[in-house]
VMD Tcl script that draws the C-alpha trace (Angstrom):
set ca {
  {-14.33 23.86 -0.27}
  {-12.85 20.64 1.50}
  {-12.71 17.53 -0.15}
  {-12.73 14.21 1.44}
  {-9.33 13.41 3.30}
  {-7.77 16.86 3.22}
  {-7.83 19.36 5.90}
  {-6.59 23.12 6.53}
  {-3.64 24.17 8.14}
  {-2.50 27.66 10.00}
  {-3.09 30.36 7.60}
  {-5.81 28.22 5.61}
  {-3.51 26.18 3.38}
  {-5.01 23.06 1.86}
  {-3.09 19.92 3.08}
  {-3.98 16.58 1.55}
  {-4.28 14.02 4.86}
  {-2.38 10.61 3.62}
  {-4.11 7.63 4.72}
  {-2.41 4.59 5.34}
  {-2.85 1.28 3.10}
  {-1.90 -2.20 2.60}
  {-1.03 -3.87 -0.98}
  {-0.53 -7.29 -1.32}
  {0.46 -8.71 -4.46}
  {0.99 -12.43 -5.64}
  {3.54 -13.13 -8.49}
  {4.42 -15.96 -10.52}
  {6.55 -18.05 -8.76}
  {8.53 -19.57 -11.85}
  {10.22 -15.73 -12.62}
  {13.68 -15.72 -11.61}
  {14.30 -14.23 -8.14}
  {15.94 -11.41 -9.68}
  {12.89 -10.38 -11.93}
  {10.93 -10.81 -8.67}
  {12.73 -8.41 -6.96}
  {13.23 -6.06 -10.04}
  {8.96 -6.23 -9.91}
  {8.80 -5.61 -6.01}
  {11.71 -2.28 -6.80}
  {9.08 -1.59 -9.41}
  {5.67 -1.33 -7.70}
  {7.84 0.60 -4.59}
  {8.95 3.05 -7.60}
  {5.16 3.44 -8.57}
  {3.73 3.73 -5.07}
  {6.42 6.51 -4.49}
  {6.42 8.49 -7.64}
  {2.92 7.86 -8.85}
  {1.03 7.47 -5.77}
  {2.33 9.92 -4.10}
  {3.13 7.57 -0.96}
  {5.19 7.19 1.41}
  {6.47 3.49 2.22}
  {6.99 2.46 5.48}
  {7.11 -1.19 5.81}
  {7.76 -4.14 2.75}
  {7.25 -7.63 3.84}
  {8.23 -10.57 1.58}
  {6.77 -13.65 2.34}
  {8.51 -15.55 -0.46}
  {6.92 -18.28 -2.48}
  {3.70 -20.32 -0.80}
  {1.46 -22.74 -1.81}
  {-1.96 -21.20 -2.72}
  {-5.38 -22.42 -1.76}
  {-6.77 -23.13 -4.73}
  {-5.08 -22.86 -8.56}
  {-5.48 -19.35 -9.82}
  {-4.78 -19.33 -13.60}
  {-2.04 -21.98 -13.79}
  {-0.18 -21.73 -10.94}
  {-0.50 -23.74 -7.50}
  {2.07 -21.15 -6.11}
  {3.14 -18.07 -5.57}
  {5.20 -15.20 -4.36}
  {3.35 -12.78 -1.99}
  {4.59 -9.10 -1.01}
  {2.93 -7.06 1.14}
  {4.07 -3.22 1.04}
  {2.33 -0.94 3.80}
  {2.38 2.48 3.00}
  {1.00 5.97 3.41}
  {-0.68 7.81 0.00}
  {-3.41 10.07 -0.76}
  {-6.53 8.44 -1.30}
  {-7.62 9.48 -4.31}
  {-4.20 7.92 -6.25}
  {-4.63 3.99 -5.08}
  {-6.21 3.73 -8.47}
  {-3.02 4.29 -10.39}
  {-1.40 1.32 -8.30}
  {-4.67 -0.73 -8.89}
  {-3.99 -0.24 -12.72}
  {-0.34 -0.92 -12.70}
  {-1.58 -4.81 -11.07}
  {-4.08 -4.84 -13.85}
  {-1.51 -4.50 -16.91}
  {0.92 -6.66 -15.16}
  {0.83 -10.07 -16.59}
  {3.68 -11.26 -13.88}
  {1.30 -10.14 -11.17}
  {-1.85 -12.44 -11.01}
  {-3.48 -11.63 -8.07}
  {-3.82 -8.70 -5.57}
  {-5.61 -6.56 -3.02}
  {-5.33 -2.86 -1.59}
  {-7.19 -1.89 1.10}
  {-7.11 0.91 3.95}
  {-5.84 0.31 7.30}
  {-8.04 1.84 9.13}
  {-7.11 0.51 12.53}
  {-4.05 1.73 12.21}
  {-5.27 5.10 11.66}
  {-7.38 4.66 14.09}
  {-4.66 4.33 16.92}
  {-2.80 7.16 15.88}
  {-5.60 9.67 16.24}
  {-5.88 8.28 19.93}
  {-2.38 8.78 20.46}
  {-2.52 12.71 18.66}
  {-5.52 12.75 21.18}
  {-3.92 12.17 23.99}
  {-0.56 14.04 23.06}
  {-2.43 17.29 22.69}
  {-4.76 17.01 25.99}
  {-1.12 16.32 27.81}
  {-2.17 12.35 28.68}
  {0.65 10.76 27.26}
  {1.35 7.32 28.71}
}
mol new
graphics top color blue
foreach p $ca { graphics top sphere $p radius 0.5 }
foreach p [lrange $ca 0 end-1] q [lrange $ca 1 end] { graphics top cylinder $p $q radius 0.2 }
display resetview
């Protein structure tokens, strides 16, 4: 039986789709830049190794002003990492932000768009349309 997300191969093999997804994270802004970037190596190392996923793009947007105070700070340092996981391991990244005291705010969500233009492109690959 199939679950959600994974499909069969030649011979019948079981092959677990990866979906793609989005993290953005917001840390505090008074860390040293080197702790910041030992934090960013850090959720990378968990997306890879516990997730399961495969990175593709990490985007730091450095430290800006927030629109409203979230526990004491009026700024803070935003990272967005796009990447490529199963879907039923996004939890274990989800966690990781929870226990994270450095990390005060954050959001995961799938890019479905994304996905969504790929499939066109398979699509069109396979019926020989490619443009």
């Amino acid at each position: 039986m199939l679950l959600w997300g994974q499909k069969t191969v030649g011979g019948g093999a079981i092959v677990e789709e990866l979906r793609v997804y989005e993290t953005m994270f917001i840390m505090d802004p008074t860390m040293p830049e080197e702790e910041r970037e030992k934090l960013v190596e850090k959720v990378k190392n968990i997306i890879e190794e516990r997730v399961k996923g495969k990175i593709e793009n990490v985007d730091r947007w450095g430290v800006r002003k927030l629109a409203y105070r979230i526990k004491k700070f009026l700024e803070g340092d935003y990272t967005v990492i796009l990447f490529r996981a199963p879907g039923d391991t996004v939890n274990n990244l989800e966690e990781f932000y929870r226990i994270t005291p450095e990390i005060f705010r954050w959001q995961t969500f799938r890019r479905f768009d994304i996905e969504k233009k790929e499939r066109k492109a398979k699509k069109k690959e396979k019926s020989g349309q490619v443009t």
